[in-house]
Backbone bond lengths (Angstrom), bond angles and torsions (degrees), N, CA, C in turn:
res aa  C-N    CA-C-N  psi(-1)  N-CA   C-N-CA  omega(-1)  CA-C   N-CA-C  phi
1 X - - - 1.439 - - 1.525 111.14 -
2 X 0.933 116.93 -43.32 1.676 131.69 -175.56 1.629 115.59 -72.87
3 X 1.362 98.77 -27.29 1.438 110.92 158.31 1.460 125.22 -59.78
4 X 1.305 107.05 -74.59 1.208 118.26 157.04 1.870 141.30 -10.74
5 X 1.835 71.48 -54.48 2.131 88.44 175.38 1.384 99.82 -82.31
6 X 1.427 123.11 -27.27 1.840 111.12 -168.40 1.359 83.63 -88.84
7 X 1.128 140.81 -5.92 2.050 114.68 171.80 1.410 101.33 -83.54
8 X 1.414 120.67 -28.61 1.759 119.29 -168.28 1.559 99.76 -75.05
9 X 1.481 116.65 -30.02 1.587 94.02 -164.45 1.561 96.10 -119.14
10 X 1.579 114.95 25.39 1.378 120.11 164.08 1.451 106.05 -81.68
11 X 1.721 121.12 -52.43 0.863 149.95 -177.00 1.442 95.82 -52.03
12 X 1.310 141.71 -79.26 1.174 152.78 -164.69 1.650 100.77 -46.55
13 X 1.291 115.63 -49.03 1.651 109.77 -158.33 1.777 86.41 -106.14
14 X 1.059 151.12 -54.41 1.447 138.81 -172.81 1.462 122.88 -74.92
15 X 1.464 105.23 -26.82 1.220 111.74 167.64 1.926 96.07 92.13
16 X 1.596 95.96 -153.13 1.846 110.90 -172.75 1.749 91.11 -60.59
17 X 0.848 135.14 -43.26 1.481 136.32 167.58 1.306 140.37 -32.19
18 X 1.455 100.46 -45.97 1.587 95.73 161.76 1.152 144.18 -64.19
19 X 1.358 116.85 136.38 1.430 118.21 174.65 1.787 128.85 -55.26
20 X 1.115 102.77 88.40 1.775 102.89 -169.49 2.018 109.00 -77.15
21 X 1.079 87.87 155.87 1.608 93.99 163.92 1.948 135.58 -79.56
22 X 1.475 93.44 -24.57 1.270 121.48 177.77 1.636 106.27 -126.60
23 X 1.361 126.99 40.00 1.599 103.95 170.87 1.657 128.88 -35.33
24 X 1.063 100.09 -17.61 2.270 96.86 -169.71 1.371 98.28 -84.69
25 X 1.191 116.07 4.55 1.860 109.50 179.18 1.341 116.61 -145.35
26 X 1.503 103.78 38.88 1.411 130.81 178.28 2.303 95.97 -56.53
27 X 1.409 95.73 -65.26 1.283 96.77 -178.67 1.695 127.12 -45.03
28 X 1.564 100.95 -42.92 1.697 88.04 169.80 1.433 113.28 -90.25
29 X 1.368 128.78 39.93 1.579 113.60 168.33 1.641 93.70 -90.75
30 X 1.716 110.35 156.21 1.480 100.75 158.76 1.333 112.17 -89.42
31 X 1.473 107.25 173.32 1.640 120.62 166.49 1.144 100.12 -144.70
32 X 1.612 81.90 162.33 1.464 129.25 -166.39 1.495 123.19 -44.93
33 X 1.297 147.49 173.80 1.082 144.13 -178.78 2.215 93.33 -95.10
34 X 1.658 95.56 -69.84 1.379 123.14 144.75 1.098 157.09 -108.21
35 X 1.327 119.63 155.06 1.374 107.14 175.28 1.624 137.48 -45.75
36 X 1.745 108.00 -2.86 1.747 113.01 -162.50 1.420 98.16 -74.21
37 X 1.471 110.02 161.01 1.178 125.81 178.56 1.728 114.95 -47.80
38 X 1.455 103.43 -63.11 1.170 107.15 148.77 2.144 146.69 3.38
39 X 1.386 81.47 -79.76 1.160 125.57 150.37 1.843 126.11 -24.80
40 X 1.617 92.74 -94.11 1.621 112.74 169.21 1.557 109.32 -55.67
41 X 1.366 116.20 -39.57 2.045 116.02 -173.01 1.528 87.24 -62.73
42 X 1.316 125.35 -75.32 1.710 132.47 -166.30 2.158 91.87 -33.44
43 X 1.197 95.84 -69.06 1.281 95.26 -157.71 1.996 114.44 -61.53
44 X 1.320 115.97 -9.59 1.275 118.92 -176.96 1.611 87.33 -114.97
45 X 1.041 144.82 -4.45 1.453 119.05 153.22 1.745 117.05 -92.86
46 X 1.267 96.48 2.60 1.887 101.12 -179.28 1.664 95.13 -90.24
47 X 1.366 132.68 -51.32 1.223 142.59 156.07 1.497 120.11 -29.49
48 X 1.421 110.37 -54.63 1.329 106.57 179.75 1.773 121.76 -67.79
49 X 1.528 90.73 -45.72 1.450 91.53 152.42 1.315 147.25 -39.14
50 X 0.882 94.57 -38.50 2.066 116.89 -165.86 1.460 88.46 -83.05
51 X 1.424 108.72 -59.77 1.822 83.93 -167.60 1.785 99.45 -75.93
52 X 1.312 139.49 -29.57 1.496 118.80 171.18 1.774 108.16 -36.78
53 X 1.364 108.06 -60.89 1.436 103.09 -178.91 1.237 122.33 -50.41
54 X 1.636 122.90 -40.25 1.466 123.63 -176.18 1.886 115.62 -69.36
55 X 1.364 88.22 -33.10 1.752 98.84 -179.63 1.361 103.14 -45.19
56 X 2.382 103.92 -51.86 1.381 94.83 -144.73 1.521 102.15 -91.84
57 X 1.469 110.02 11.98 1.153 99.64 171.87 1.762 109.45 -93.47
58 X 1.131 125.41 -51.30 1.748 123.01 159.44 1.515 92.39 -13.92
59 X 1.324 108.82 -76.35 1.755 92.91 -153.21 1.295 126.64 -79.80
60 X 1.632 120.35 -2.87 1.073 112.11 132.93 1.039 152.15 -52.13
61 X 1.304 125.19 -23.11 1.573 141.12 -165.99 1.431 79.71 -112.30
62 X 1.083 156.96 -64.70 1.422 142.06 167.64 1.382 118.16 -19.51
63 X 0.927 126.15 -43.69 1.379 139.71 -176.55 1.241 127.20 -80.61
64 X 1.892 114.84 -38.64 1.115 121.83 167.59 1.638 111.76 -80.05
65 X 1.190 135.42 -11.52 1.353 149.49 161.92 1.738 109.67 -56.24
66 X 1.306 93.95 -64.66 1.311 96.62 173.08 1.455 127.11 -63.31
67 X 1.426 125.56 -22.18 1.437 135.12 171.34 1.329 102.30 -97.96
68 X 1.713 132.91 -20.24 2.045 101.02 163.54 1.368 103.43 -81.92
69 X 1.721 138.21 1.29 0.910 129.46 -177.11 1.351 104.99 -59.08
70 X 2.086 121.77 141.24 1.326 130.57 167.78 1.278 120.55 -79.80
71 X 1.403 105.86 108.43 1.807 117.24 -178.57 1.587 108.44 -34.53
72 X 1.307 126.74 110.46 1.738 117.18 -177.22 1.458 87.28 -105.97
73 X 1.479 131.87 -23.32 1.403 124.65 -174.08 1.621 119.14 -60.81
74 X 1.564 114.44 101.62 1.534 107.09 165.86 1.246 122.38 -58.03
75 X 1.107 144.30 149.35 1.467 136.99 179.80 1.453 109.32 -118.83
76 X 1.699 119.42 111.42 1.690 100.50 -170.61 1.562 102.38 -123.76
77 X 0.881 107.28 123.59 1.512 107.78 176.64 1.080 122.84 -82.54
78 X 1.610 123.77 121.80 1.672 133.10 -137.42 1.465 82.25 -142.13
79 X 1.252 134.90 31.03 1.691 119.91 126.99 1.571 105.45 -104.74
80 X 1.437 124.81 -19.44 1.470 116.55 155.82 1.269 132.17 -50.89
81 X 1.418 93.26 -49.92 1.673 106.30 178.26 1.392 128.30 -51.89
82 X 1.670 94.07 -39.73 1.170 104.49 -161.78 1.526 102.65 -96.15
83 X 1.000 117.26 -17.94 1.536 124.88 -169.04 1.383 140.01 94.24
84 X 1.545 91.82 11.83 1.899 117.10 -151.60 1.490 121.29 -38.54
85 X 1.689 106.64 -59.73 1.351 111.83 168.33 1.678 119.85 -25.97
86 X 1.275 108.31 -47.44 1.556 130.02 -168.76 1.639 90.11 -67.86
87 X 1.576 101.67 -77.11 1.417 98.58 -159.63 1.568 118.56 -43.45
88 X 1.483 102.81 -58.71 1.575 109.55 167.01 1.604 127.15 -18.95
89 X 1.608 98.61 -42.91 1.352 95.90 -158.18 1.693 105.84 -101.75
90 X 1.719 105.51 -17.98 1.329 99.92 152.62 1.566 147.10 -78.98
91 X 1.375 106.37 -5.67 1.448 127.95 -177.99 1.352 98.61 -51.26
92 X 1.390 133.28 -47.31 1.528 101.76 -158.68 1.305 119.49 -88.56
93 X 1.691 96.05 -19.08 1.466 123.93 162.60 2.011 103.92 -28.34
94 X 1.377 101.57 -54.67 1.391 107.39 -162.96 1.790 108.39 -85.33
95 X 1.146 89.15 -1.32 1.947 84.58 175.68 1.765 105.56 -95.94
96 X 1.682 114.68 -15.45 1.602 108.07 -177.86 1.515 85.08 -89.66
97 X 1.222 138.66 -13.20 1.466 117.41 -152.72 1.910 96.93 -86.00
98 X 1.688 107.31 151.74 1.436 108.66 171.75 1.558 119.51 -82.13
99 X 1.382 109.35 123.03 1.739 105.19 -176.74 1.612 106.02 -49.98
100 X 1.551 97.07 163.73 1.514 117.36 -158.26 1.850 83.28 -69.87
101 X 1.391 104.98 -56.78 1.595 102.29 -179.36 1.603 127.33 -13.52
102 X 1.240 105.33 -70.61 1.705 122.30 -168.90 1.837 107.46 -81.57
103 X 1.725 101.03 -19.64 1.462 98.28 166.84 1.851 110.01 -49.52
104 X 1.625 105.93 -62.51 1.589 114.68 -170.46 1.144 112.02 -57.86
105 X 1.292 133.62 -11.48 1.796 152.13 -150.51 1.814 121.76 56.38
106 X 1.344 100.21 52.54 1.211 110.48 -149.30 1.901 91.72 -73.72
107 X 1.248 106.78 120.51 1.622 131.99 165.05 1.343 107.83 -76.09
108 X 1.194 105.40 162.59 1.790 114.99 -163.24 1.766 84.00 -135.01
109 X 1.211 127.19 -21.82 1.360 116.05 179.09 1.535 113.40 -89.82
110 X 1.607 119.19 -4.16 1.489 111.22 -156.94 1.967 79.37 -107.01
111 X 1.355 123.56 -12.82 1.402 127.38 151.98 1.538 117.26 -7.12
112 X 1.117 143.21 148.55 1.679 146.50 141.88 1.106 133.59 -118.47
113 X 1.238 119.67 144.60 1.276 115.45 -168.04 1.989 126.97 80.54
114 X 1.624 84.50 2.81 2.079 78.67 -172.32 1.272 119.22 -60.06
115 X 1.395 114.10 144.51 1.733 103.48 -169.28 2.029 93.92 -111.00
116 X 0.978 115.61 160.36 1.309 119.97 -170.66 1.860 110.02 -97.51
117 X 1.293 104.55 86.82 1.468 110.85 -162.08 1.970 99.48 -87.76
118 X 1.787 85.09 133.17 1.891 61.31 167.96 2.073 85.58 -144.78
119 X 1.882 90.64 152.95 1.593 108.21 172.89 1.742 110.96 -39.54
120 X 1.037 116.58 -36.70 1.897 105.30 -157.28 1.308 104.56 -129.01
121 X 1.078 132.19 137.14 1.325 137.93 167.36 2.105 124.47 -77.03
122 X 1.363 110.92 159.85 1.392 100.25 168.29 0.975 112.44 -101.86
């Protein structure tokens, strides 16, 4: 808002010269009748106004845009899905438990066929 009023009464007293905050919307600021003090306050609080109103109307209509928008987002809940709570809380369950392997007494020598694999070559 304060922006706004220092471009209206920059404009008014410096003329094409002044340094504005918004130059690209030089054309919709109003002006003054005159230069009196008078004058420039009326006309940079009518300015400041106008764009408060225009803002709050943008972001209203921004807002209502965004709320008739149609929800396309499915929402799936993938600790439901998955069962997480559960799994989570059985995991450690499964690190005391004995593999099915060594339950049967499973031997690695009564095996066939093992081939003798090794990492590195000579």
């Amino acid at each position: 808002m304060a922006a706004r009023a220092y471009d209206v009464a920059a404009l008014i007293v410096k003329g094409d010269s002044a340094s504005l905050n918004f130059p690209e919307s030089v054309s919709q600021l109003p002006r003054a009748a005159s230069s009196s003090i008078k004058d420039i306050r009326s006309v940079a609080l009518k300015a400041a106004q106008t764009f408060e109103a225009t803002a709050k109307e943008e972001k209203e209509k921004e807002m209502d845009d965004k709320f008739l928008e149609p929800c396309c987002e499915l929402f799936v809940d993938e600790e439901a899905l998955f069962n997480m709570p559960t799994l989570l809380d059985s995991m450690p369950e499964g690190l005391i438990l004995t593999p099915p392997a060594l339950k049967k007494g499973f031997n690695w020598d009564s095996v066939k066929n093992v081939e003798e694999l090794t990492l590195c070559t000579d």
